[in-house]
C-alpha positions as CSV (number, residue, x, y, z in Angstrom):
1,X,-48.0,11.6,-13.0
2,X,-48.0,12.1,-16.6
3,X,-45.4,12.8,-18.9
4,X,-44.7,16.1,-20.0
5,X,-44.6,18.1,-23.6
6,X,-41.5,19.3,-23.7
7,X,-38.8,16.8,-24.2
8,X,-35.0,16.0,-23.6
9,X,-32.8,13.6,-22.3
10,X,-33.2,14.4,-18.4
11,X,-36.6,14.7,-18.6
12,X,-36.6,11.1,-20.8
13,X,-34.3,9.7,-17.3
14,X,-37.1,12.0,-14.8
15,X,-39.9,9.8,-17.1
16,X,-38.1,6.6,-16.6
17,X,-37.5,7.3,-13.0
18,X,-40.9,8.3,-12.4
19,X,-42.8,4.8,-14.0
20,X,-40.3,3.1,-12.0
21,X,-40.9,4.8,-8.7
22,X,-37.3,4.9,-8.1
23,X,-37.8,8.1,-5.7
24,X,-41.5,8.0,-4.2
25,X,-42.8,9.7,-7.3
26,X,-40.8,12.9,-6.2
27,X,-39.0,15.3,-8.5
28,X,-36.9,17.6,-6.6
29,X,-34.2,19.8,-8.0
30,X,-31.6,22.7,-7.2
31,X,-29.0,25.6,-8.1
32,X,-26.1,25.1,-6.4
33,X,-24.4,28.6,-7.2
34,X,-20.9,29.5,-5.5
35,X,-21.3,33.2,-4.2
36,X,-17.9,34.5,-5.7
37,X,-19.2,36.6,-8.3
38,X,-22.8,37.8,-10.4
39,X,-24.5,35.2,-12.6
40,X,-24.2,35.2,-15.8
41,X,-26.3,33.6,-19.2
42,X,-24.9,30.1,-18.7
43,X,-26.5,30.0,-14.9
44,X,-29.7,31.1,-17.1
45,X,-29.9,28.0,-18.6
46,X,-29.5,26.0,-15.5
47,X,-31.2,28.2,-13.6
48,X,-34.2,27.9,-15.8
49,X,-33.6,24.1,-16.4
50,X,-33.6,23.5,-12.7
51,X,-36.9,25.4,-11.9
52,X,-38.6,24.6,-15.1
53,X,-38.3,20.8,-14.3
54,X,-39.8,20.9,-10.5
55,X,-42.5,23.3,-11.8
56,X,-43.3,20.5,-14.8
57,X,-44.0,18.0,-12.2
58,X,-45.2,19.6,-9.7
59,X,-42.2,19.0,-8.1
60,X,-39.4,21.3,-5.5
61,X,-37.2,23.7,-6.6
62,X,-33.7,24.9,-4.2
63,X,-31.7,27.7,-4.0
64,X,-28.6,26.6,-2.0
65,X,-24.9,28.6,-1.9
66,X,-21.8,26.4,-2.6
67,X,-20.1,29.1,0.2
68,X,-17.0,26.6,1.2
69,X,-14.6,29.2,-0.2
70,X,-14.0,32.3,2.4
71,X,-11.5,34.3,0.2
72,X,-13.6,34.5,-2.8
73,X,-17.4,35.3,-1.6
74,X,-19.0,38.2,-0.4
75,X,-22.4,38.9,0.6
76,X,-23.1,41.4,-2.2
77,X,-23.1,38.5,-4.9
78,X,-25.1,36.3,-2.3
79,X,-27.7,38.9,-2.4
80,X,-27.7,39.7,-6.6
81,X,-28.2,36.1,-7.4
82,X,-31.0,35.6,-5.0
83,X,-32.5,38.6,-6.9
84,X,-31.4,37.1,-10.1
85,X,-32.9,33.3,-9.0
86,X,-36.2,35.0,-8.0
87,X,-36.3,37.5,-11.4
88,X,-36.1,34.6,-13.8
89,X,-38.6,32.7,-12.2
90,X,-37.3,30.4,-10.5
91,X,-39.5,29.6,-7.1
92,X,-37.7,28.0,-4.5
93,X,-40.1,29.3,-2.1
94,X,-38.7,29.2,1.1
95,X,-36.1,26.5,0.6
96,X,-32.9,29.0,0.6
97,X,-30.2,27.1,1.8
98,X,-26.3,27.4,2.3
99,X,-23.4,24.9,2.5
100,X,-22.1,26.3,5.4
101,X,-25.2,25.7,7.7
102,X,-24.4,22.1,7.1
103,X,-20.5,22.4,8.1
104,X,-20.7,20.9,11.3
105,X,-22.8,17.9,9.6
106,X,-19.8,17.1,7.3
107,X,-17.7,17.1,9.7
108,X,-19.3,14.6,11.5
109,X,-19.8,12.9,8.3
110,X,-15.3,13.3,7.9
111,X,-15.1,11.4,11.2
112,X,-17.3,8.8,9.9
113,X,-15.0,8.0,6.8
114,X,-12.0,8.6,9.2
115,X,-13.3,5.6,11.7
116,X,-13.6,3.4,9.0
117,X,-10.6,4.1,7.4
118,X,-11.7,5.6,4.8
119,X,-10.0,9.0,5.4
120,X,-6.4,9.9,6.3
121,X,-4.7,13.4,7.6
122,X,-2.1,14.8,4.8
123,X,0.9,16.8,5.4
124,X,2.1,17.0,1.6
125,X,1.6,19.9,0.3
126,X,-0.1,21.2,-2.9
127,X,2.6,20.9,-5.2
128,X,4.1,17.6,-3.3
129,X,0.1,16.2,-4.1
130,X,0.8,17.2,-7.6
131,X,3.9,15.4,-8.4
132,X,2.4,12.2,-6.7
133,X,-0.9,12.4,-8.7
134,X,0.1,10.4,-11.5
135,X,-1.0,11.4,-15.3
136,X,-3.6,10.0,-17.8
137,X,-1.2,7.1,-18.6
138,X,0.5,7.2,-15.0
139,X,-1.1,5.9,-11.9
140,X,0.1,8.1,-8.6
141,X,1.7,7.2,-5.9
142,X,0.4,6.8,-2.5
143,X,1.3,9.2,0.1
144,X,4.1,8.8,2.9
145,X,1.1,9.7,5.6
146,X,-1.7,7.5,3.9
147,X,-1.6,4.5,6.4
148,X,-1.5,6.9,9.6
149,X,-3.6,5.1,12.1
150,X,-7.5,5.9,12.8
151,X,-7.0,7.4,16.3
152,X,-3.7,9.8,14.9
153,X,-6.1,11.1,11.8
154,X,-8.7,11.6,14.0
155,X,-6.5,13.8,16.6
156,X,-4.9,15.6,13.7
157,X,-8.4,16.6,12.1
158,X,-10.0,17.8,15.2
159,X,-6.1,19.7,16.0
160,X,-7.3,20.8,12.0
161,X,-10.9,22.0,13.5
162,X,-9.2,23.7,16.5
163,X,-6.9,25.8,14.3
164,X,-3.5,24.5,15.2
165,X,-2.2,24.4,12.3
166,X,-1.1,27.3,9.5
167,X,-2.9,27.6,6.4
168,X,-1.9,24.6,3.7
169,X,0.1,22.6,6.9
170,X,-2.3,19.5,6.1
171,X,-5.5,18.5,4.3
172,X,-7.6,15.6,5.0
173,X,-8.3,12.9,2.2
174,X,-10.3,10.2,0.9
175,X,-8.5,7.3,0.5
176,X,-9.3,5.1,-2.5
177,X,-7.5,4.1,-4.9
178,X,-3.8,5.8,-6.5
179,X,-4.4,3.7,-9.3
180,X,-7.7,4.6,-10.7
181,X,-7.8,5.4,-14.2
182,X,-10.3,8.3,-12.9
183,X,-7.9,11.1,-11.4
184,X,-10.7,12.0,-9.4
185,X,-10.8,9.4,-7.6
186,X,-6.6,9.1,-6.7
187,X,-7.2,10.2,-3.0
188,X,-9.0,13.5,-3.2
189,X,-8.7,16.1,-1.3
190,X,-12.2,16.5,1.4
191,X,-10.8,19.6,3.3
192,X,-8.4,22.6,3.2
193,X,-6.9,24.9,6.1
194,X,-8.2,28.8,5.2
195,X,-7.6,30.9,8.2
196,X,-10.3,33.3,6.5
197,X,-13.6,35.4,7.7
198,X,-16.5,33.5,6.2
199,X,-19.3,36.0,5.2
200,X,-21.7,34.0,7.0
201,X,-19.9,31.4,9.7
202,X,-17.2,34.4,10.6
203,X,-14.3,32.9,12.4
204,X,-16.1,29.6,13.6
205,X,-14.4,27.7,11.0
206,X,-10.7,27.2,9.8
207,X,-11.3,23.7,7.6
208,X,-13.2,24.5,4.5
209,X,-14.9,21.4,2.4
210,X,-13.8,21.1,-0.9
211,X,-16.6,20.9,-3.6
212,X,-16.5,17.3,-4.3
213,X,-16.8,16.7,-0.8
214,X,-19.8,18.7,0.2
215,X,-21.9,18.7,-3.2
216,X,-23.4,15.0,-2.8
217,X,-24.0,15.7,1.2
218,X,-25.5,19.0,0.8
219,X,-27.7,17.1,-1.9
220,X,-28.6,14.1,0.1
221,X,-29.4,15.8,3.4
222,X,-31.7,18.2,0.9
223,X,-33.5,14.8,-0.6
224,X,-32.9,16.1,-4.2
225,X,-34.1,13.4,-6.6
226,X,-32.2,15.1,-9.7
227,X,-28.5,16.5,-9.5
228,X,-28.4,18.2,-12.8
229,X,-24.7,20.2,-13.2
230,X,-22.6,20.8,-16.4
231,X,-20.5,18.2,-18.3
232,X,-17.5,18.9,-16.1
233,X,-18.4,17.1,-13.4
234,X,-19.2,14.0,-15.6
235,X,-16.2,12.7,-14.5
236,X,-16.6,13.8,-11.1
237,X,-19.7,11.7,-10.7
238,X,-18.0,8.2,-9.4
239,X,-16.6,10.8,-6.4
240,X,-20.1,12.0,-6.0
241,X,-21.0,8.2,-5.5
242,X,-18.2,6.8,-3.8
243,X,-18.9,9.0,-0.7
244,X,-22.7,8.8,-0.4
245,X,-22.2,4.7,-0.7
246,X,-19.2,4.9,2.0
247,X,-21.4,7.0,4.3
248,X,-24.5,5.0,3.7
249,X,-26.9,7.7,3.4
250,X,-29.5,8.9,0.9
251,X,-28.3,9.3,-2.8
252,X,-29.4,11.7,-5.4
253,X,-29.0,10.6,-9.3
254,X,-25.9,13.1,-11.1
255,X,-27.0,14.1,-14.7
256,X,-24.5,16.0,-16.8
257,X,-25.9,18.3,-19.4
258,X,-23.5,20.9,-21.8
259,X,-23.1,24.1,-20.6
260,X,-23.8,27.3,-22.7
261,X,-21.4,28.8,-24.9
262,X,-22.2,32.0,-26.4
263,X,-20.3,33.9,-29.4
264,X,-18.8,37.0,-29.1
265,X,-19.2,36.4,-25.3
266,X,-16.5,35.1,-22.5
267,X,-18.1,33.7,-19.6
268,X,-15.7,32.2,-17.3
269,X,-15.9,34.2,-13.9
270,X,-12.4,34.5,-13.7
271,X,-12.3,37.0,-17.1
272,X,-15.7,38.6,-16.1
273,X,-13.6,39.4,-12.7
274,X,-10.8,40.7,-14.6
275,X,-13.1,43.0,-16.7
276,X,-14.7,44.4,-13.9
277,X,-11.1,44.9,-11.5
278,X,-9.2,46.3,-14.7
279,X,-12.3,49.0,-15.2
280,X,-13.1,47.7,-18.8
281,X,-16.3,47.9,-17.6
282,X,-18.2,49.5,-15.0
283,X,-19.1,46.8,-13.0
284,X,-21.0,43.1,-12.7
285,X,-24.0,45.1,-13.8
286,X,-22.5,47.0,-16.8
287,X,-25.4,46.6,-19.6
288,X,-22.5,45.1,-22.1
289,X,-21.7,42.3,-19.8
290,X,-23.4,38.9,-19.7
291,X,-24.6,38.5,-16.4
292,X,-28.2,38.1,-15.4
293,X,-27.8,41.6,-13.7
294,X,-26.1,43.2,-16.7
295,X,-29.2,42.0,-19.0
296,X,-32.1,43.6,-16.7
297,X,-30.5,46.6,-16.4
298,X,-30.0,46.9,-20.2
299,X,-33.7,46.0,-20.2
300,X,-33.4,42.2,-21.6
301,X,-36.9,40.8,-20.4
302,X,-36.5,37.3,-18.1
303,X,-39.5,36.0,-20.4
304,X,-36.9,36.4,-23.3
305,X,-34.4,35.1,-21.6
306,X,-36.4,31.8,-20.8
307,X,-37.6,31.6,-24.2
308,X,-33.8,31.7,-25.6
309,X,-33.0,28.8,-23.1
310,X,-36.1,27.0,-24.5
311,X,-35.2,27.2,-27.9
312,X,-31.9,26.0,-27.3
313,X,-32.4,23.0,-24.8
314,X,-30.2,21.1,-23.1
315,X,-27.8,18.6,-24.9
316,X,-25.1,15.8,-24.4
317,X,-22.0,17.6,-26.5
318,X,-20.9,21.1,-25.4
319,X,-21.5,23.9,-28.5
320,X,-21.0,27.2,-29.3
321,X,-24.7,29.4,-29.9
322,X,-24.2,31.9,-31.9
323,X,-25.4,34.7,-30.0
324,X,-27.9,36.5,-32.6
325,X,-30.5,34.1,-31.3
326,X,-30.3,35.7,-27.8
327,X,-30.9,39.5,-29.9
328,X,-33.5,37.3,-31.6
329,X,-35.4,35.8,-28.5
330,X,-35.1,39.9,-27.2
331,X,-36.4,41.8,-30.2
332,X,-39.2,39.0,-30.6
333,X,-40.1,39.6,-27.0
334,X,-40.1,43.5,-27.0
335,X,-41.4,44.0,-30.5
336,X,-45.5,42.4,-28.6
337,X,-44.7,44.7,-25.8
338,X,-42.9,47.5,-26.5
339,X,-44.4,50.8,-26.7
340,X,-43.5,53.3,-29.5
341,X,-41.9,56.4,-29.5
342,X,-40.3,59.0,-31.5
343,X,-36.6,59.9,-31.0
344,X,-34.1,62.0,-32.7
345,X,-30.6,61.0,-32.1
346,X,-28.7,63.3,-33.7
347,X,-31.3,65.6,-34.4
348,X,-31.0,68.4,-37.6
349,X,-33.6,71.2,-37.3
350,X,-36.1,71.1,-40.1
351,X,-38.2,74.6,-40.5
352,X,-41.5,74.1,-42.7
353,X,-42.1,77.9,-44.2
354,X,-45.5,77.6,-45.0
355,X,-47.1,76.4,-41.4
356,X,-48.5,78.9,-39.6
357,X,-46.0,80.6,-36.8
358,X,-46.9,79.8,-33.0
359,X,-49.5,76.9,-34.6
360,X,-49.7,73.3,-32.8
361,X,-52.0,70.3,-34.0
362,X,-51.7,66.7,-32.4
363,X,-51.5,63.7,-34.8
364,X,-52.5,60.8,-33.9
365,X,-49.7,57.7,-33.6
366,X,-49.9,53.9,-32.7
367,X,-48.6,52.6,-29.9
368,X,-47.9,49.3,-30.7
369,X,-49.1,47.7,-34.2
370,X,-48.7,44.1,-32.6
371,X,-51.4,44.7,-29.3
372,X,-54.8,45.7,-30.7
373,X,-55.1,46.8,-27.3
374,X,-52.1,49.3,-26.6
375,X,-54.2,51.7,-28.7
376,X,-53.4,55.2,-29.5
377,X,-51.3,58.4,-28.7
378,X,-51.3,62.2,-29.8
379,X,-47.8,63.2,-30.8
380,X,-47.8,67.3,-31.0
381,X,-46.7,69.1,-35.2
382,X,-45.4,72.7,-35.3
383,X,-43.7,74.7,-37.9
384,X,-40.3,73.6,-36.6
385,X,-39.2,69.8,-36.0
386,X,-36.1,67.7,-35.2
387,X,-35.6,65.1,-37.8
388,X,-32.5,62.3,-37.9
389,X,-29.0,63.7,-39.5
390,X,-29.0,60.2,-41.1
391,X,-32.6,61.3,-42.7
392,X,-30.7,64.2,-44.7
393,X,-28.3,64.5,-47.7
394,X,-27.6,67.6,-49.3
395,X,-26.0,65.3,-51.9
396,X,-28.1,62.0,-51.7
397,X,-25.9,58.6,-53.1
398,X,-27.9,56.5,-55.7
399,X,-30.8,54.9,-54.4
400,X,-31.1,57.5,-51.3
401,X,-34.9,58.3,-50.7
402,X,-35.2,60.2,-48.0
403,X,-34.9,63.8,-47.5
404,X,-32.9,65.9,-50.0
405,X,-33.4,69.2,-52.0
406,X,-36.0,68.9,-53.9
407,X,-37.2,65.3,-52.4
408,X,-40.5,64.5,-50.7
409,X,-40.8,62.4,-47.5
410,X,-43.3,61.6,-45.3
411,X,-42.8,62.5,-41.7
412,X,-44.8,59.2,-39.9
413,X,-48.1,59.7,-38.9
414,X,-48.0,63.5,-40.2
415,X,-47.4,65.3,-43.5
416,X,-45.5,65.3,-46.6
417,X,-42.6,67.7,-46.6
418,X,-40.4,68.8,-49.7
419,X,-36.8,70.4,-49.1
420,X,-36.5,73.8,-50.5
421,X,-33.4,74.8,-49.1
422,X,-30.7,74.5,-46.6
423,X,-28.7,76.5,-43.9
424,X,-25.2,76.2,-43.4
425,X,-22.5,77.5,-40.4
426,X,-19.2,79.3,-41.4
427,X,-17.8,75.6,-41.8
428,X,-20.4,74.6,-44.2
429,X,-22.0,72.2,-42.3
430,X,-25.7,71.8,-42.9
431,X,-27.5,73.2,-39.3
432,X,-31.1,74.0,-40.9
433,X,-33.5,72.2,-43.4
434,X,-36.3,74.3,-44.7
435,X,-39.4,73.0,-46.3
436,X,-42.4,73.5,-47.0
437,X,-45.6,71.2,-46.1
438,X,-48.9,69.8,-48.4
439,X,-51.6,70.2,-46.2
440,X,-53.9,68.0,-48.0
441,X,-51.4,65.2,-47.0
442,X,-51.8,64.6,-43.5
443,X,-52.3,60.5,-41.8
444,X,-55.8,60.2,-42.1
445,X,-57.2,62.9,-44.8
446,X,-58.8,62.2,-48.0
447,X,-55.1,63.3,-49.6
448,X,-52.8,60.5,-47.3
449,X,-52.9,58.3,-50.2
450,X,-50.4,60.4,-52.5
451,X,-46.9,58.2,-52.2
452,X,-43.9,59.0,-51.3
453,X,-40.8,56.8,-51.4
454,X,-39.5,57.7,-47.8
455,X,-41.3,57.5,-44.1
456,X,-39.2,59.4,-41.3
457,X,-39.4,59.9,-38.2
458,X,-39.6,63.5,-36.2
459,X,-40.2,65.4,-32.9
460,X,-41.6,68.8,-32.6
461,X,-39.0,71.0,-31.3
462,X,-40.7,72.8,-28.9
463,X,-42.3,69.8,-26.9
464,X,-39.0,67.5,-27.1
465,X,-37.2,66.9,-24.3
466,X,-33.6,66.6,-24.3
467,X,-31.8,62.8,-23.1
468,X,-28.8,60.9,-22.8
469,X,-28.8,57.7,-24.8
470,X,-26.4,55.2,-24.2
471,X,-25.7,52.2,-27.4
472,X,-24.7,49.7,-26.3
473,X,-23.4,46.7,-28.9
474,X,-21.2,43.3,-28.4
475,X,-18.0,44.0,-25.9
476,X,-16.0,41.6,-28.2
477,X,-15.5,41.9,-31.9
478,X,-14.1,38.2,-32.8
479,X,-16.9,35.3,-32.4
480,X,-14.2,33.7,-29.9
481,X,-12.5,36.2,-27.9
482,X,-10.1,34.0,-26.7
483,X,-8.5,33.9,-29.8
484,X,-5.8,36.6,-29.8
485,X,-2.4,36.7,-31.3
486,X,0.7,35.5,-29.8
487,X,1.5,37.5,-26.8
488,X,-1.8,38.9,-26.1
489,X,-5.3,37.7,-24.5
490,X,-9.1,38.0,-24.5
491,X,-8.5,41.7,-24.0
492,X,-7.1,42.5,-27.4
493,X,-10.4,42.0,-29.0
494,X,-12.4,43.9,-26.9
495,X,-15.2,46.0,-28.8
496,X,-14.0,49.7,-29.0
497,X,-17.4,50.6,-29.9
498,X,-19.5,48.8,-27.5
499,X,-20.8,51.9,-25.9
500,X,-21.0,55.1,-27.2
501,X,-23.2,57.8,-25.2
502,X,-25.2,60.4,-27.3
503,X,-26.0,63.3,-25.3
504,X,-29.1,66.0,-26.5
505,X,-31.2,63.6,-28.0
506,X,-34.0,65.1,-28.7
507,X,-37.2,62.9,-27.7
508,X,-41.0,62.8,-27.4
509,X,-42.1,64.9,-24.4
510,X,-43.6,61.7,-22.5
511,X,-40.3,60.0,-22.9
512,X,-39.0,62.6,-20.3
513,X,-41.0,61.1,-17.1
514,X,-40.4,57.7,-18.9
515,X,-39.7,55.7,-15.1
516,X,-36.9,53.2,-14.7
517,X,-36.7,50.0,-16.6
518,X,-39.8,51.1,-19.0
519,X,-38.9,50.0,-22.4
520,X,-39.7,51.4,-25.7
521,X,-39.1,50.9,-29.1
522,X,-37.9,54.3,-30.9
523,X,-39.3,53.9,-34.3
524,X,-36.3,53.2,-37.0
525,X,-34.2,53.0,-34.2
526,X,-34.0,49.9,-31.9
527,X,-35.3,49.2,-29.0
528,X,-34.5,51.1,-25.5
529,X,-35.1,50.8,-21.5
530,X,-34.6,53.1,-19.3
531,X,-31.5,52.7,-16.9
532,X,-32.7,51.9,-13.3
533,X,-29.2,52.9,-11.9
534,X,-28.3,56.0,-13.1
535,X,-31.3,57.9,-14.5
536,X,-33.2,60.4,-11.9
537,X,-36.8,61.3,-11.7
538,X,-37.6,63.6,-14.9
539,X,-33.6,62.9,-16.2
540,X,-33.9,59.7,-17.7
541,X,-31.1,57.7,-19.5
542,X,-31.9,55.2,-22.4
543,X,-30.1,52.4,-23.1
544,X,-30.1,50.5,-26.3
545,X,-31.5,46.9,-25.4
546,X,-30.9,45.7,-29.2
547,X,-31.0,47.0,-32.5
548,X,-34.3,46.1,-34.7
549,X,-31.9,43.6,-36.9
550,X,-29.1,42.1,-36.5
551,X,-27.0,44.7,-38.1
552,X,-24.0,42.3,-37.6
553,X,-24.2,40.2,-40.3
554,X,-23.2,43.2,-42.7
555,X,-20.1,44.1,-40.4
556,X,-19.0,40.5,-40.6
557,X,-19.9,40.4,-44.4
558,X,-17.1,43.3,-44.4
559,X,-14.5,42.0,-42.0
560,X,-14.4,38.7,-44.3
């Protein structure tokens, strides 16, 4: 097999191992996910590491649940990441697999290490284990039930099995060595008591294996060539080892790669949890959060998502990215695909005085100026339009060229307007623009040329339809959320801003039957996707995917 383009340091040791035949030519891979909560950007990157590899040599791709923890996992996040898995690309066929249909395999396997006493029955508890663990410096000390003969730990596991015990009564160990400079490897702990309904097992089960335990099984009896995980199990790897070579079976090759940080961003399961149980957000799927759900239904495109994990690779050293290339991989993305459309956010009538009453002409407007072939639209112009609030200043600031009295803009793809004069209500708040119109000046007559210094944007008034537009921005304002002043948390620099819902937004008439998840760019505007969850045949809702720049930068300019 020939070596690939694309280049990094696993695919340097999948070369290597690949000249050397070290596995029978075979690549095989897999995503190990635990199902106790959505996916998020990091499981992206290994998501898309994972698949991209077995699909570069031609190789296999898994999808298997770490389910060996009852109290935490639920059937609802084994069924979003399978959707997730599947909506980024990554093809494990029909190789969907779980740790618990291998349970009765590792306990077998626990017997084994028992028998040759390898393994011994534990009544200390967890915070007796901790004080005999032993620190950095320290080794541990061994426990008062280590040298328990082979025939007592084998009664006591299968009394374990049998549920005779209470929850945290006894565990069952590896034993190794107290004195290893590797804590790991001071008599771990290979399983648990959890009188708990498993989501899949039920009540067949009261031992659960612990990770360490069950990862390098589930991988050997799976014949994965390539164990790729995150840099904190790098020191887990000689526990990974040490029970393969004790049981004498097949054994995968552990590679440690850094996991993704992301600015502005938390993503440790734990806080995402906490976000979603306080009601910070509205849920795993909230289009401000950073799971894989939370980016589709804000309308983030899995091929932009791939291409950010591309352009950052995979690396030795964990880093923080700053998170404007992830809005960067987006907007390049949607900018080729995107259709355009009009949209008035907070629309301001305008009235032009010298276009006939009751009249309607279409104008002709481009769909997308990056696909030759997305070709045209007709946008309806009548005497009275909707026009951006932003777009008007009864008393313009230096250097303000759009509409004012007196000023000439072009409206896009239709006429120049002049302002002639305003209406205001008994507050004195601007409700009505009136101009008037040159009709020699329209997109595509012989007077178009005559230059303004403004282009706006518009929507007839009588053919818009009315939406709710959601704009969404970061959930944090510091680049590190977890920096907070002294008593407080990741919470205290939460984004007050990062969702604001406009309501009335006046929009192009096709936007109204615009279907769920379509995307579009509103011209000026940003780019926006219909919500799949809560928008309603004819009653879409828009949310904003990502501005068309990075209007960040500024804000921070500001802050500093």
């Amino acid at each position: 097999m020939e070596e690939k383009e694309k280049s990094d340091f696993i695919r340097d040791i999948i070369n290597d191992d690949l000249k050397t035949n070290k596995y029978q030519g075979r690549v095989h891979t897999r995503f190990p996910p635990e199902p106790n909560g959505y996916l998020h950007i990091g499981h992206a990157k290994s998501i898309c590491l994972n698949s991209g590899i077995a699909r570069d040599y031609n190789g296999k791709f898994n999808l298997r649940f770490d389910d060996t923890n009852p109290s935490k996992e639920e059937q609802e996040y084994v069924d979003s990441i399978v959707e997730d898995v599947r909506w980024l690309g990554g093809d494990f066929e029909d190789r969907l697999y779980f740790a618990s249909d291998y349970f009765g395999t590792m306990y077998e396997l626990a017997v084994q290490l028992i028998t040759k006493g390898k393994a011994f029955v534990c009544d200390l508890n967890a915070e007796e284990m901790r004080l005999t663990r032993g620190t950095l410096t320290e080794p541990g000390k061994e426990s008062p039930y280590r040298n328990r003969s082979v025939a007592e730990n084998l009664d006591l596991f299968s009394r374990m099995k049998n549920g005779e015990f209470p929850n945290g009564a006894k565990t069952l160990r590896a034993k190794i060595d107290m004195a290893s400079p590797n804590i790991n490897l001071r008599d771990p702990v290979m399983y648990r008591i959890v009188h708990e309904h498993h989501h899949r097992q039920k009540d067949a089960w009261c031992i659960y294996p612990t990770y360490d335990w069950a990862h390098g099984i589930e991988d050997s009896l799976e014949r994965i060539t390539h164990s790729i995980c995150t840099l904190e199990f790098e020191n887990h790897r000689p526990l990974y080892d040490w029970y393969l070579e004790e049981l004498g079976v097949y054994r995968p090759q552990q590679i440690e790669f850094a996991r993704l940080n992301l600015s502005y961003t938390v993503l440790s399961k734990r806080k995402l949890l906490r976000l979603v149980n306080e009601g910070h957000v509205s849920g795993w799927d909230d289009p401000r959060m950073p799971t894989i759900a939370g980016f589709r239904r804000r309308g983030y495109t899995a091929a932009s998502i791939k291409n950010f994990c591309d352009i950052i690779g995979v690396a030795k050293r964990d880093s923080t990215i700053d998170v404007t290339l992830l809005e960067y991989s987006i907007r390049e993305d949607l900018n080729k695909h995107s259709q355009r459309a009009m949209a008035v956010l907070n629309p301001l009538r305008v009235v032009i005085t010298n276009y006939p009453e009751g009249a309607t002409e279409e104008c002709t407007a481009v769909n997308n100026p990056e696909d030759e072939n997305a070709g045209t639209r007709q946008v309806p112009f009548a005497r009275e339009l909707f026009i951006d609030q932003d777009d008007f200043r009864e008393v313009p600031p230096p250097k303000y060229f759009r509409l004012s009295p007196g000023m000439e803009v072009r409206l896009k793809y239709a006429y120049i307007i002049k302002c002639e004069s305003v209406v205001k209500d008994a507050q004195g708040n601007v409700t009505e623009v009136r101009c008037t119109y040159d009709p020699e000046s329209k997109s595509g007559m012989a007077g178009a040329g005559r230059k303004v210094k403004a282009t706006i944007h518009w929507v007839s008034a009588a053919h818009a339809k009315d939406v709710e537009v959601r704009l969404y921005d970061r959930l944090f304002v510091k680049e590190n959320p977890d920096e907070a002043e002294e008593g407080k948390d990741f919470l205290s620099n939460l984004n007050p801003d990062s969702l604001q819902v406009v309501k009335h937004c006046k929009v192009e008439a096709m936007l109204g039957n615009a279907a769920a998840g379509e995307g579009y760019q509103f011209e000026r505007t940003g780019y926006f996707s219909v919500d799949p969850k809560d928008s309603r045949p004819g009653v879409p809702v828009f949310n904003r995917v990502v501005t068309l720049k990075d209007t960040w930068a500024k804000i921070e300019q500001r802050h500093r």
